[in-house]
C-alpha positions as CSV (number, residue, x, y, z in Angstrom):
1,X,28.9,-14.8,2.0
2,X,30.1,-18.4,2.0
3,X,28.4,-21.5,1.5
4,X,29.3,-22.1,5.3
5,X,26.9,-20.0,7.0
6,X,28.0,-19.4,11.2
7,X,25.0,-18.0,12.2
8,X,26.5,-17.3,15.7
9,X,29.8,-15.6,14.0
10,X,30.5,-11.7,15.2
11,X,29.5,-10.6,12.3
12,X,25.8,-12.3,12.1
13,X,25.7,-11.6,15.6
14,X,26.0,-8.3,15.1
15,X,23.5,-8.2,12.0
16,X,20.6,-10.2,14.2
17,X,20.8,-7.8,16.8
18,X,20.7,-4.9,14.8
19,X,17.9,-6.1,13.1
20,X,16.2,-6.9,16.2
21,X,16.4,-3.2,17.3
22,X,14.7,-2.5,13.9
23,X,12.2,-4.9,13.9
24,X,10.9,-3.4,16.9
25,X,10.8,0.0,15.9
26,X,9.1,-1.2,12.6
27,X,6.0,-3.1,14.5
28,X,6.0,-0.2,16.6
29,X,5.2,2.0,13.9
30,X,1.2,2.9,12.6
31,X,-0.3,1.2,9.5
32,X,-0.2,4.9,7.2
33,X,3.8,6.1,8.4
34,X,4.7,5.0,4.8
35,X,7.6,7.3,5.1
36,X,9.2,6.0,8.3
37,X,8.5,2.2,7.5
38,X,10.6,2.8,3.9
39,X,13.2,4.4,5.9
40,X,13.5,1.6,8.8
41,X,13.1,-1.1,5.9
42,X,15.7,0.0,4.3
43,X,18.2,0.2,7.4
44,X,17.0,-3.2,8.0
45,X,17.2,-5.5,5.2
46,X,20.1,-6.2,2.3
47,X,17.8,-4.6,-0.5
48,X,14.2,-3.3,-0.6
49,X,12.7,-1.8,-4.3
50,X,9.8,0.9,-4.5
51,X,6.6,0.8,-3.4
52,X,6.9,-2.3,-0.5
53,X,4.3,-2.7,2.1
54,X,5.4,-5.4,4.6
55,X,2.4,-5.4,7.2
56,X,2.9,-5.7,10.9
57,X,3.4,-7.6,12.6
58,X,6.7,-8.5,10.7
59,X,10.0,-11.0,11.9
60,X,13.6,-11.6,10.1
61,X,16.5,-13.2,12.0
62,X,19.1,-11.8,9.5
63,X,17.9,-8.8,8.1
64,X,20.7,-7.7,5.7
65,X,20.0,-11.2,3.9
66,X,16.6,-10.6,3.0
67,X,16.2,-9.1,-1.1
68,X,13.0,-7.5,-1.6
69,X,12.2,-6.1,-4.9
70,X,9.6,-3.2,-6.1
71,X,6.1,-3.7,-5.8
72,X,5.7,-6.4,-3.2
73,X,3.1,-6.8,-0.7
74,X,3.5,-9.0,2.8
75,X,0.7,-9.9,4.8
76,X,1.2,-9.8,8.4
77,X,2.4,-12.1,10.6
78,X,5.2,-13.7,8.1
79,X,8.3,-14.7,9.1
80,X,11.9,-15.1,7.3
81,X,14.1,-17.6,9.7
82,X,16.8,-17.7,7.1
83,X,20.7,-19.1,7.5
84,X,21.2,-17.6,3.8
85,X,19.9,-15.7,1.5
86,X,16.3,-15.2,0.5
87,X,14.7,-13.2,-2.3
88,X,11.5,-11.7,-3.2
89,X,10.6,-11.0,-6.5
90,X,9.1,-7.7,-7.9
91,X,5.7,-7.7,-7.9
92,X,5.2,-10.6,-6.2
């Protein structure tokens, strides 16, 4: 990605409405389908280690710029309104 970030080019368009679709079947999902939130949270966002639990209700703009790494836990209601890219360290 360049340091000048279009957030309305094709491409980001694309990614925000992609990850809108996936946001919604994410906070649609119960608290215990472990298996189906990994699988949508992967989809969703540009990396996600083992063992993440992001609670619901959850919202990204870009989801394919958002780094999670393994053993994370986020509460509910947080929100990532990024331009660029954003990181989350393991166990954090």
């Amino acid at each position: 990605m360049s340091s000048n970030f279009v957030s309305f080019s094709p491409e980001n368009v694309a990614i925000m409405r992609r990850c809108r679709e996936l946001l919604d079947q994410y906070n649609a999902t119960v608290y215990d389908a472990g298996e189906e939130r990994a699988a949508i949270l992967h989809e969703m966002i540009g990396s996600c280690g083992e063992d993440v639990t992001i609670q619901t209700p959850f919202k990204v703009t870009y989801g394919k710029h958002l780094y999670i790494g393994s053993h994370v836990f986020i509460n509910y209601g947080a929100v990532f309104w990024m331009a660029g890219i954003s990181q989350s360290g393991t166990e954090s």
